[in-house]
C-alpha positions in Angstrom: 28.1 -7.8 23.6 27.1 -10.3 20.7 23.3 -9.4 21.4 24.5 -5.6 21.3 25.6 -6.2 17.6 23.1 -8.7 16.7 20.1 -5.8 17.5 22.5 -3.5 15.6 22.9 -5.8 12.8 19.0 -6.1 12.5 18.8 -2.7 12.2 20.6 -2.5 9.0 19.9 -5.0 7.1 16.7 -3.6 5.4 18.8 -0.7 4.2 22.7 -1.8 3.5 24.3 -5.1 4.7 27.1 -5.3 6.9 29.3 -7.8 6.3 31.2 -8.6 9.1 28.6 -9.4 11.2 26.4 -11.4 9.0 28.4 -14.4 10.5 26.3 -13.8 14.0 23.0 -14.4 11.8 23.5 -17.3 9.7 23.6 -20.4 12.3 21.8 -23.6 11.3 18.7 -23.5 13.4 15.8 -26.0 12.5 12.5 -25.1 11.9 11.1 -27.0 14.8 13.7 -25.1 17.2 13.4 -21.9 16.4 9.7 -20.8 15.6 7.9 -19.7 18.4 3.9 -20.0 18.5 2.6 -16.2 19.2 1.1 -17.1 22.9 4.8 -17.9 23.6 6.3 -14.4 23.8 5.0 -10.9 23.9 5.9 -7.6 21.9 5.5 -4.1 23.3 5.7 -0.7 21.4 7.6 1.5 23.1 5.8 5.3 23.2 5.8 8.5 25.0 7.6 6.6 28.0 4.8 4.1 28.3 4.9 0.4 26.8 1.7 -0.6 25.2 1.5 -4.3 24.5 0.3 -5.7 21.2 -0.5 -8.7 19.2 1.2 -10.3 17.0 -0.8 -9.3 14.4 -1.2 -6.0 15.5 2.7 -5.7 15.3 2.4 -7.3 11.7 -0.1 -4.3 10.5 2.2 -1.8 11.7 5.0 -3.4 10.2 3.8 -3.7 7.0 2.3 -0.4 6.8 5.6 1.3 7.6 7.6 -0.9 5.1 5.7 -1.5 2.3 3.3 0.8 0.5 -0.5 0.2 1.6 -1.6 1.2 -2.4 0.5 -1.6 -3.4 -1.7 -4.7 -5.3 -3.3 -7.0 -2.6 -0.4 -9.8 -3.1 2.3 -7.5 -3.3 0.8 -6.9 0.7 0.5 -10.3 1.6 4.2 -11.3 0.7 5.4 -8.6 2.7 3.0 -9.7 5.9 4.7 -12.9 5.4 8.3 -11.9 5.2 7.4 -9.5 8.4 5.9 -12.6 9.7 8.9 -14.7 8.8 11.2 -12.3 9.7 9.8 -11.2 13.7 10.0 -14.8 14.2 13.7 -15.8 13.2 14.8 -12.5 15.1 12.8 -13.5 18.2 14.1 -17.2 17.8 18.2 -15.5 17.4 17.5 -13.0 20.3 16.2 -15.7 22.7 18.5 -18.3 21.3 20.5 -18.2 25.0 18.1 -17.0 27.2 14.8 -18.4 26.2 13.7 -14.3 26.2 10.1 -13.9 25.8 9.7 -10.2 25.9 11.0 -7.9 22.9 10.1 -4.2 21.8 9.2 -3.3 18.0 12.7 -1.9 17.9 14.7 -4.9 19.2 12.7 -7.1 16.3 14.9 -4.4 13.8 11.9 -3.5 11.4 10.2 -0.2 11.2 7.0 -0.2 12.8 4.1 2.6 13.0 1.4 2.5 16.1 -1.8 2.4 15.5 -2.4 6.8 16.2 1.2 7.0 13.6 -0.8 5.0 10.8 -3.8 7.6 11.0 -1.2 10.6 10.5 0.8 8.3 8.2 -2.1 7.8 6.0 -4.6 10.8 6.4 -8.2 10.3 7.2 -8.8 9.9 3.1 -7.6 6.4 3.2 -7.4 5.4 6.4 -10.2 2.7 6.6 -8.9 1.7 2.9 -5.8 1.0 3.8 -6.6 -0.3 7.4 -8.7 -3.0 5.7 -6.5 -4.2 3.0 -3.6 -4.7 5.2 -5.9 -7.0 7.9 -6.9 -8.8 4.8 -3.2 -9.4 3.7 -2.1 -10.5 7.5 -5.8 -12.8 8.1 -5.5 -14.2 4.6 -1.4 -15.4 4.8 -2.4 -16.3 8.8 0.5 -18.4 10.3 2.3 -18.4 6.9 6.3 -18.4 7.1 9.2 -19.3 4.3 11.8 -21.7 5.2 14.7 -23.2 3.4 16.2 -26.2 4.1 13.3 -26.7 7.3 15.1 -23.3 8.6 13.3 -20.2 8.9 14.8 -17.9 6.6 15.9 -14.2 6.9 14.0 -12.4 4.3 15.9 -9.0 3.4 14.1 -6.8 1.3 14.1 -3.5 -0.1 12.2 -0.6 -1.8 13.7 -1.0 -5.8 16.7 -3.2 -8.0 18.5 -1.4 -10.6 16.9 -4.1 -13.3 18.6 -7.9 -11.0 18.9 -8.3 -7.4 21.8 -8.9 -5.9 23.8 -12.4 -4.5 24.7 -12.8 -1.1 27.9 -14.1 -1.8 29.3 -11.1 -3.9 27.5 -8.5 -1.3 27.7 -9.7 1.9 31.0 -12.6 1.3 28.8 -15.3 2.5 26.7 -17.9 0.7 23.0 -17.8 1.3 21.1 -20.3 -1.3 18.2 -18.1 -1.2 19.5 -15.1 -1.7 21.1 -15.6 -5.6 20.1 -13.0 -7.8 17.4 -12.9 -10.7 16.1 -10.5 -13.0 13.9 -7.5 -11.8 13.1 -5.5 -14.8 10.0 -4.2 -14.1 12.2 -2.2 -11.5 13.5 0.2 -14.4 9.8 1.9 -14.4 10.1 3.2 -10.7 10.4 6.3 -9.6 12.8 5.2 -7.4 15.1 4.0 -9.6 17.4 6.9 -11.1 18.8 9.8 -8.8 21.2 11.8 -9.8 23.4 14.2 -7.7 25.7 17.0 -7.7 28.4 18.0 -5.5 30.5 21.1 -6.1 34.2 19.3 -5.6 35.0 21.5 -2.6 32.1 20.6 -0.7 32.0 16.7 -1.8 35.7 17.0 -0.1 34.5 18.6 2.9 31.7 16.4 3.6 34.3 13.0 2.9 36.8 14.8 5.2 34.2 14.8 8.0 33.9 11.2 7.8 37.5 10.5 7.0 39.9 12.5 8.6 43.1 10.8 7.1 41.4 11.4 3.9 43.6 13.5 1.2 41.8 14.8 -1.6 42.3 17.7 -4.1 39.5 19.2 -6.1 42.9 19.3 -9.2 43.0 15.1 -8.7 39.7 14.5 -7.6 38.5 12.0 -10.4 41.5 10.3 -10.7 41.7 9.8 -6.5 38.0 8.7 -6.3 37.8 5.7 -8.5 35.2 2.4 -8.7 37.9 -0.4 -7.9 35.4 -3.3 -7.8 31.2 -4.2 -8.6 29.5 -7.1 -8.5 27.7 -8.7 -11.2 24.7 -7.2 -10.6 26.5 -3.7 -11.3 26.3 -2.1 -7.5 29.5 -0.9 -6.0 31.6 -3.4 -3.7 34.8 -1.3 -3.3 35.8 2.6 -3.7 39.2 4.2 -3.5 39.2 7.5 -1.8 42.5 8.4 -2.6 44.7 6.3 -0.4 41.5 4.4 1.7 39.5 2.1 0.3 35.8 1.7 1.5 32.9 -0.5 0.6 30.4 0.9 -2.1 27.7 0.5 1.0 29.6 3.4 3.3 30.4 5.3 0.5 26.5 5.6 -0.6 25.5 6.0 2.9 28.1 8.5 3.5 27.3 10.7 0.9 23.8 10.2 0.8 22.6 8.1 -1.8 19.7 6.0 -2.4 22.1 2.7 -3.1 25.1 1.4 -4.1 24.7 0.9 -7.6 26.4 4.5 -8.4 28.3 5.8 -11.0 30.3 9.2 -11.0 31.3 11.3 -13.4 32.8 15.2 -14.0 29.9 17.0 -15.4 31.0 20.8 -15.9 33.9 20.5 -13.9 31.1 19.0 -10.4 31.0 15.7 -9.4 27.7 14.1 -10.8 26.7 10.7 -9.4 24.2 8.5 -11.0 22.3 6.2 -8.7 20.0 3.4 -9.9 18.2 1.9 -7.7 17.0 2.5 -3.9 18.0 -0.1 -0.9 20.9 -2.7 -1.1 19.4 -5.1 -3.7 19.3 -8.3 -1.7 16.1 -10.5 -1.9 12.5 -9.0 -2.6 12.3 -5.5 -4.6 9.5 -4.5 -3.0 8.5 -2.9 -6.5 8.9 -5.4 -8.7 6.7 -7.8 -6.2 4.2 -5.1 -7.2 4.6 -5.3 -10.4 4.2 -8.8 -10.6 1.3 -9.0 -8.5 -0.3 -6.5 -10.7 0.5 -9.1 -13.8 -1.5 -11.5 -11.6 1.2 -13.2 -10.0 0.4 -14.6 -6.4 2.1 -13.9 -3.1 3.3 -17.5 -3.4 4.8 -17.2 -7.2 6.3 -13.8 -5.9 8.2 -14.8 -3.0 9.3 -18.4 -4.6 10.6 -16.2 -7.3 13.0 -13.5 -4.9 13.7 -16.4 -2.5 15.5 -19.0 -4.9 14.4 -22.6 -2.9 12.0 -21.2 -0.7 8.8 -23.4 0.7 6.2 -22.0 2.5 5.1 -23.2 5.6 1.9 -23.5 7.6 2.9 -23.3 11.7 -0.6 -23.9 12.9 -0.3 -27.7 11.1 
């Protein structure tokens, strides 16, 4: 059962935490325990009912290419290959922790990952051999690179764009993680990503709550004064919701209802409810576009993940 919601947990972290199962995750485990060289296990993809066995830098491209975009600056790519680098290996080390388990699937390793015939669709035949090329440069050129705090590999969330500061650990997930403490990410307020706005007619906001909730009692006459904010956390996104008589964490809620984050505000506008999002992804560790941004200021993959990962060192395993 613990592996069940350990896989689970992996799952979600990229997009909302969940709380109370961070606890499985965060065990003291020394660097020299718990990275694995990439002879010692082996990673299969999973497709059309056959299993097609890859390298681990073949995992890494597809990795990369599914969560990060490929016109991204050069070192915006690198310090995602090594946070997908970092991050395959402390899951592999957590999932064989008992077992010494040496063979995994791209899905039990949690991230999203495209196969090499998905990136040709994914990115068209106009930039295929573009983007092919700069993603093997960012994998080759960051070769055997992995953060670690403390001597411990580290799990390095990320996600797609901050609503101007990422977020702590502490206030979002209720445990302290030194490297996950949040910092400014300004350049985030130039994203696409980073207002959404939506409207709900108050009858169908209800229904769609009520499918979730089915205790839930709400009434398009009370509605704003039911559905309130109770709690945020210093970086502005939502912790804690009242629904009327339930309370739910600002991560359900968004998912719930469809929204890009937690950082939401909601408002009657014309008698619907309007909700303001900033922001896409939970907040915690590497905004994927402000690591653009800085690499396009010149910034290196280095300076870039030093500066999301407070403490970090990076970490050579072939010496």
């Amino acid at each position: 059962m613990k592996k069940i919601l350990i896989k689970t947990l992996i799952g979600c972290l990229v997009v909302f935490g969940v709380p109370f199962l961070l606890t499985l995750l965060f065990n003291n485990k020394s660097f020299r325990n718990s990275s694995r060289d990439s002879n010692d296990f082996t990673i299969n993809y999973e497709v059309n009912g056959t299993r097609e066995k890859l390298s681990f830098d073949e995992y890494l491209m597809g990795v990369v290419a599914a969560n990060m975009s490929s016109g991204y600056a050069m070192e915006a790519l690198r310090a995602q290959a090594v946070i997908a680098r970092t991050y395959a290996l402390y899951n592999i080390a957590l999932l064989s922790e008992d077992s010494r388990k040496s063979n995994f699937t791209t899905s039990e390793l949690g991230l999203t990952y495209l196969g090499p015939q998905e990136l040709k669709d994914y990115w068209g035949e106009e930039h295929y051999a573009e983007y092919y090329a700069k993603l093997e440069n960012a994998i080759s050129s960051t070769k055997d690179k992995v953060i670690l705090y403390d001597n411990n590999l580290i799990l390095p969330v990320f996600f797609n764009t901050g609503s101007g500061y990422t977020r702590n650990a502490s206030e979002a997930w209720g445990i302290s993680v030194p490297y996950l403490v949040s910092v400014s990410s300004k350049q985030d307020i130039t994203s696409i990503n980073y207002l959404s706005i939506k409207e709900y007619e108050l009858e169908d906001l209800i229904t769609l709550l009520g499918k979730y909730y089915a205790d839930l009692s709400l009434s398009e006459k009370n509605f704003f004064d039911q559905v309130t904010v109770e709690s945020r956390d210093s970086a502005g996104y939502v912790t804690k919701i009242n629904l009327g008589s339930r309370t739910v964490s600002g991560e359900e809620f968004a998912k719930v209802i469809g929204l890009a984050s937690n950082h939401f505000y909601i408002e009657d506008y014309e008698g619907k409810v309007r909700v303001i999002c900033n922001g896409s992804g939970h907040g915690l560790g590497l905004s994927q576009y402000g690591a653009n941004a800085m690499a396009e200021d010149g910034a290196s993959y280095e300076e870039i993940l030093a500066y999301y990962y407070t403490g970090i060192t990076l970490t050579d395993l072939s010496k």
